[in-house]
N, C-alpha and C positions, 0 to 999 in steps of 0.2 A: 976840177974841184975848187984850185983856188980861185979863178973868175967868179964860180956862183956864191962862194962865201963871201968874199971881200969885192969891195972896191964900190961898195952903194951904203955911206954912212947915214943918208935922210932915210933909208929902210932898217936900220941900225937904233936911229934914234926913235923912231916910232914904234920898234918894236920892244924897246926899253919902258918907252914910256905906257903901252899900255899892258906888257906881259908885266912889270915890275908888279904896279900895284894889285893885279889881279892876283898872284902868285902871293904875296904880301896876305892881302884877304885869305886866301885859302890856308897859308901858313895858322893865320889870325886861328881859323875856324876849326885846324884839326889840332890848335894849340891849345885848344881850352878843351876838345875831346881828350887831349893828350893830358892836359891838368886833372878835369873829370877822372880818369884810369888811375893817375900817380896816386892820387887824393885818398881815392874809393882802394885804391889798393892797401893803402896802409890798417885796411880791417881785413882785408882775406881774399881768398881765389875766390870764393863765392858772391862773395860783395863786386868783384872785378865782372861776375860772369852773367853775373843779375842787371847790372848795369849796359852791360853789349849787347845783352837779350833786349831789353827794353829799346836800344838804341836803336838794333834793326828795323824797332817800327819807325823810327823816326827818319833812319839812314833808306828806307822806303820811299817817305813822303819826299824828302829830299830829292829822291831821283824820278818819281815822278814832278815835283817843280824844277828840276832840271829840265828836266823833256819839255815842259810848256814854255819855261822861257830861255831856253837855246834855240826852238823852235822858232818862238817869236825873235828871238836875236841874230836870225838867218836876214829877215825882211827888216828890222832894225836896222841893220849894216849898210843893206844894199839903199834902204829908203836915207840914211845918212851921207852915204857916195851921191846920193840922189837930190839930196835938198831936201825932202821931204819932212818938214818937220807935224803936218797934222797927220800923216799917215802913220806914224812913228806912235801917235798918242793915240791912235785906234788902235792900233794894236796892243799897245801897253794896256789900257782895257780888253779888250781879251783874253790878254794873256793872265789879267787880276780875275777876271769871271774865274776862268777856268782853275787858277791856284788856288785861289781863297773855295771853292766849291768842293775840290778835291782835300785840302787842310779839315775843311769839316769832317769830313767824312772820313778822316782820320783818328779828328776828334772825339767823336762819338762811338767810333769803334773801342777806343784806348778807354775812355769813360766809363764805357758800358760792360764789354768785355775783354778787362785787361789781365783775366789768371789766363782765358782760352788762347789769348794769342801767345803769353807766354811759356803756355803747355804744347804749343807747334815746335818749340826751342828743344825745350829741356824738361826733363822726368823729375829733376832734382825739387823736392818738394818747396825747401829755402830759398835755392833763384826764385823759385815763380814768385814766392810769397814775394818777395824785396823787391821784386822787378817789376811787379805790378802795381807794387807800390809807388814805384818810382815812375811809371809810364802813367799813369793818371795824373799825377801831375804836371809833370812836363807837358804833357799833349794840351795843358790852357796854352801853351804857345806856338802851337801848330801854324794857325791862322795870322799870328801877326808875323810868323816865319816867311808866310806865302807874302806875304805884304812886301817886305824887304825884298826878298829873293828878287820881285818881277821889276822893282824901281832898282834895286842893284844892276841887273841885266840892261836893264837899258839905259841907266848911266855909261855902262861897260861900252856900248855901242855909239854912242853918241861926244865923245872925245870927252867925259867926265871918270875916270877908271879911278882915279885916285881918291876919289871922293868916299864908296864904301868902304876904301880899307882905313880910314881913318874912323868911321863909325865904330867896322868890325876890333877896330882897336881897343876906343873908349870898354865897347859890349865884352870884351875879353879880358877887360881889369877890372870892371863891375864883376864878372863871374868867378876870375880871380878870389878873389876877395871874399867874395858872399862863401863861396865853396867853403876858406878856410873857417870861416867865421861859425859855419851854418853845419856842416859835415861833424869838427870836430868841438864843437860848443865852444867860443871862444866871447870873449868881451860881455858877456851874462848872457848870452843866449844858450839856448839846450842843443844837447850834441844830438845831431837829426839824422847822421850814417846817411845813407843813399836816399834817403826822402830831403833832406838839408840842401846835395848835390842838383836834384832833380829843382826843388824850390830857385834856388842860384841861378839853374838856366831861364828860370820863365821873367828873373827879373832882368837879367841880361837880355832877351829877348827883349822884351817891352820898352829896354832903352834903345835897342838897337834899333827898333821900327820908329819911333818915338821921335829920334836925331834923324833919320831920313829924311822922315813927312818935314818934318820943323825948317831942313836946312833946303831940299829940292824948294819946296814952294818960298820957302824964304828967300830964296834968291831969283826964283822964277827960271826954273834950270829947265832945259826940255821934256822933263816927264812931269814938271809941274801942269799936268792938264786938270783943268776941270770935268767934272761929272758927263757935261754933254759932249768934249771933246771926245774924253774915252769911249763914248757909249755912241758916237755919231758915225755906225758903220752900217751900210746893209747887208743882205743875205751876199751877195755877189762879192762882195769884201771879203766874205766870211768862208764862204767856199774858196775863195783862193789860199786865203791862212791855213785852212784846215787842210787841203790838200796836198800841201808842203810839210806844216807841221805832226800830222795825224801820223804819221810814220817814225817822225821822229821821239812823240812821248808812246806809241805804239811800242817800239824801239825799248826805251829809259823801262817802260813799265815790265816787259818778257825782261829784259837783263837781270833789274833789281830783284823779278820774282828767282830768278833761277839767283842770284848772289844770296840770295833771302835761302833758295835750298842746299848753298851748300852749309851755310850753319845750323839748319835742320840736319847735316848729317852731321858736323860737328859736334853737333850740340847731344845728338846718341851717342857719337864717343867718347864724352865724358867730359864733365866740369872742369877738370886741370887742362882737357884741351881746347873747351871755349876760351881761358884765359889765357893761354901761347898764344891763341891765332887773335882777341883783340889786343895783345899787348905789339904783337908784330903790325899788326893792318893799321894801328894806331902811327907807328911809325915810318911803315909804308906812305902814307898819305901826308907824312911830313915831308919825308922824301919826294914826294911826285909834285907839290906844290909850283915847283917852278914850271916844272912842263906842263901843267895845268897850265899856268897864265902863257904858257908858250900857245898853248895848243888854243884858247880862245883868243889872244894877241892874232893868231893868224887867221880864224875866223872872223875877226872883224878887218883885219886889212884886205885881205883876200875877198871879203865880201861886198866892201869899199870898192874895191877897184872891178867889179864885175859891176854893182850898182852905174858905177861911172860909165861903163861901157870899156873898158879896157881888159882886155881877155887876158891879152898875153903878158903883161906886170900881173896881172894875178896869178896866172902857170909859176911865173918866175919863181913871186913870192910863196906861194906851197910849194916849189921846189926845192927853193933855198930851205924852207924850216924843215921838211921832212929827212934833210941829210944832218941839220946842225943840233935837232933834236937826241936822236940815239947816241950821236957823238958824245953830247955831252951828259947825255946820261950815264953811259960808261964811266965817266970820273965820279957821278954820283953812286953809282953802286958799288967803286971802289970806297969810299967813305962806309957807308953804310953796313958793309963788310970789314970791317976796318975797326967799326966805333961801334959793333953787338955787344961787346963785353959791357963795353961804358954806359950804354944805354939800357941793357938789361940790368946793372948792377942799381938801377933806382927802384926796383920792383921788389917787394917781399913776399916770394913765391918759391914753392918747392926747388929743387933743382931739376927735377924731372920737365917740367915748367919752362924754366930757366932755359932749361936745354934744347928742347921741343922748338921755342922761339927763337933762340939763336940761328938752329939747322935753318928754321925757315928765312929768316931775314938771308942767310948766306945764299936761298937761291934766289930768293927778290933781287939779289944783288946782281946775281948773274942773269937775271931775265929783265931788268928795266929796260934796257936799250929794246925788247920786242914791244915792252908795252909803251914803251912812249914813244914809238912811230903808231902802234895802231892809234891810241889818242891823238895825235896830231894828225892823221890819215883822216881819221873817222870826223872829230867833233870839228878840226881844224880847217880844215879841208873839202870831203866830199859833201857835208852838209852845210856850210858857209855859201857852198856852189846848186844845193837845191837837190841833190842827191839822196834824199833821204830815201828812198825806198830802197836803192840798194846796201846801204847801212844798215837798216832791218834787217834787211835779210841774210846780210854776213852777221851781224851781231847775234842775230836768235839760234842761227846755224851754228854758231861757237859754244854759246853758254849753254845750247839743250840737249844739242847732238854728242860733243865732247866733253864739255866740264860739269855740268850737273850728274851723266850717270855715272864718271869716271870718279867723283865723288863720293856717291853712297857704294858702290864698286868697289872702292879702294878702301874705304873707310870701314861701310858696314858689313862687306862680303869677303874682301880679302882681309880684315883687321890688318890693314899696313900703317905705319907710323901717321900721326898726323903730317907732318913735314913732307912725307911721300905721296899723300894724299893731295897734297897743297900743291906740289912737281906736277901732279898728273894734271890737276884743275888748267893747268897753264898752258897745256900745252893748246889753249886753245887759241895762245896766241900766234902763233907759228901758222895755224890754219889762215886766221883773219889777216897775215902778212900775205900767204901766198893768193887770197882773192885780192885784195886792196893797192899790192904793187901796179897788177894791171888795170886796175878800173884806174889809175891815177894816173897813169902813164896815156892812157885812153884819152884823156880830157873832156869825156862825156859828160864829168860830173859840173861843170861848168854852165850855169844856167842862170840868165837874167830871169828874177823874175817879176823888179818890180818895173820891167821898160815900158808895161802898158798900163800901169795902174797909176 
């Protein structure tokens, strides 16, 4: 153990230098979700519930533009271990087709029918009103979300990591700001409650996409491509991306539907336990930030060194992270078990509430080390190496088989506590360890792909 941990500092320093900032940005992005909640919560559980409702459409699109461009940041990787810098900018147009087409079609759902989507949620006549409110407007920033997301992604990839979380920065003190300003009427402006909050993101959005475009092409950075570079791919180009990637947003999309039902069952147990479960997942995703950047850190080194041709420093390096990841998760879920009191004590909510969220953060606490090996297995790992179709298939075999019916089962059949409900959801991680030990240990998932293109 101490051989694989120690004694290699240039795998040390790269691994800092590109998990930091990534981890940095996601801190950035669940900190202004986390502001959004504090904000919105100082008017009510309904106003918190209205808000998480609306958000699922958005925390949707999100994981479908994850899928497109982790996808594309598979071949990203390898074509960067590669050289390749105009294969890198086909793809990045691809990976913009596909986001900004999909954002639309977000858009106009949220536009068009925003009470229906938020009647899949909840019965509660007030969420939908407020939530509907609030997803129509947000949803103008759908599309310059995709925007960002696919030139973040491939800055990540291409030795630039630090550069979005300084954007995602600026975009989280503009949101900051506009939240306090616009929420509770501040500086003569009129007090706007969750339309104020909703307004706040779209302008943060707009800066966030705005300092991107302005700074990549300003500097002539590698996804500063032009028009014909993105779009100069043929069919044969395209079948190869889509055969890698089609699995992988395949994948992002079954997940997010099944994560999308279990706050459909949430969401029938009632409004005081929509707001336990986003007050907790809120802070869950604070907490998981670093193993995020851990877990794409290792996707792009791992995918670097396969691109290069070097197999076996790629084993190495998914070796090393899949042991140093749960390790140090265990010190994070001792925090976080540790600091429930402190962290719920910022909410103005029931104690029933109160209490609901605490039991559940205590078993988050006890189950991170399963979920941060599978996120490092899955995103870090077997799909860095082109693996993606067995990723689907363990991923949709977890969420559909175990955690979705053990959901409405527990929730709407057995009436068991939310937090029990939440224990049984999980257990789907235990499944996804015991298929992913051996496919990893296999090193089947290991696959060049861009040696002929």
């Amino acid at each position: 153990m101490k051989k694989l941990l120690f004694g290699d500092k240039s795998f040390y320093i790269s691994l800092v230098s590109l998990a930091m900032p990534i981890a940095l940005q996601n801190f950035i992005s669940s900190a202004l979700n986390l502001v959004d909640t504090v904000m919105i919560g100082q008017l009510g559980e309904a106003e918190i519930a209205a808000v998480a409702l609306a958000n699922q459409i958005f925390f949707l699109l999100i994981l479908f533009l994850f899928g497109i461009s982790s996808g594309a940041g598979i071949f990203h990787a390898q074509f960067w271990g590669k050289g390749d810098v105009p294969n890198i900018r086909k793809v990045l147009g691809i990976s913009l087709v596909g986001g900004i087409s999909v954002a639309l079609l977000f858009t106009i759902a949220s536009l068009v029918i925003p009470r229906e989507l938020m009647g899949l949620f909840s019965q509660d006549t007030r969420v939908i009103h407020m939530g509907s409110a609030y997803l129509r407007i947000v949803s103008l920033s759908f599309i310059m979300t995709a925007v960002s997301f696919c030139y973040s992604f491939t800055l990540r990839c291409t030795g630039k990591a630090g550069l979005p979380t300084y954007i995602s920065f600026i975009a989280l003190i503009a949101n900051t700001l506009l939240n306090y300003v616009l929420i509770f009427g501040v500086l003569g402006f009129p007090s706007l409650g969750v339309e104020g909050a909703a307004i706040a993101t779209v302008i943060a959005r707009v800066v966030e996409m705005v300092l991107m475009l302005v700074i990549v092409y300003g500097r002539k950075l590698v996804p500063a491509a032009s028009f014909k570079e993105m779009l100069d791919f043929d069919l044969s180009f395209v079948k190869r991306f889509l055969n890698t990637t089609t699995p992988v947003i395949l994948n992002e999309i079954l997940w997010s539907v099944g994560i999308t039902m279990y706050t459909v069952a949430y969401g029938r147990m009632g409004t005081g336990v929509l707001a336990s479960i986003n007050i907790a997942s809120t802070v869950e995703r604070i907490a998981l930030v670093l193993f995020m950047g851990m877990a794409n850190a290792c996707a792009v080194l791992v995918g670097n060194k396969i691109g290069e041709g070097d197999e076996k420093t790629a084993f190495l390096y998914a070796k090393r992270l899949i042991v140093l990841g749960p390790l140090t998760g265990i010190v994070m879920g001792g925090i976080v078990i540790g600091a429930s009191d402190w962290i719920l004590s910022i909410y103005k909510v029931s104690e029933v509430v109160y209490n609901d969220a605490k039991y559940i953060l205590m078993i988050f606490g006890l189950l991170i080390a399963f979920k941060i090996f599978n996120m490092i297995n899955v995103v870090g790992i077997l799909r860095s190496g082109g693996d993606t179709t067995f990723c689907l298939i363990m991923d949709t075999a977890g969420i559909w088989l175990i955690a979705v019916p053990l959901a409405f089962i527990g929730g709407l059949v057995w009436s068991l506590p939310v937090y029990i409900v939440y224990l049984l959801v999980n257990l789907e991680e235990v499944f996804k360890i015991a298929l992913g030990i051996p496919r990893f240990i296999s090193g089947k998932w290991i696959n060049n792909l861009v040696k002929h293109m």
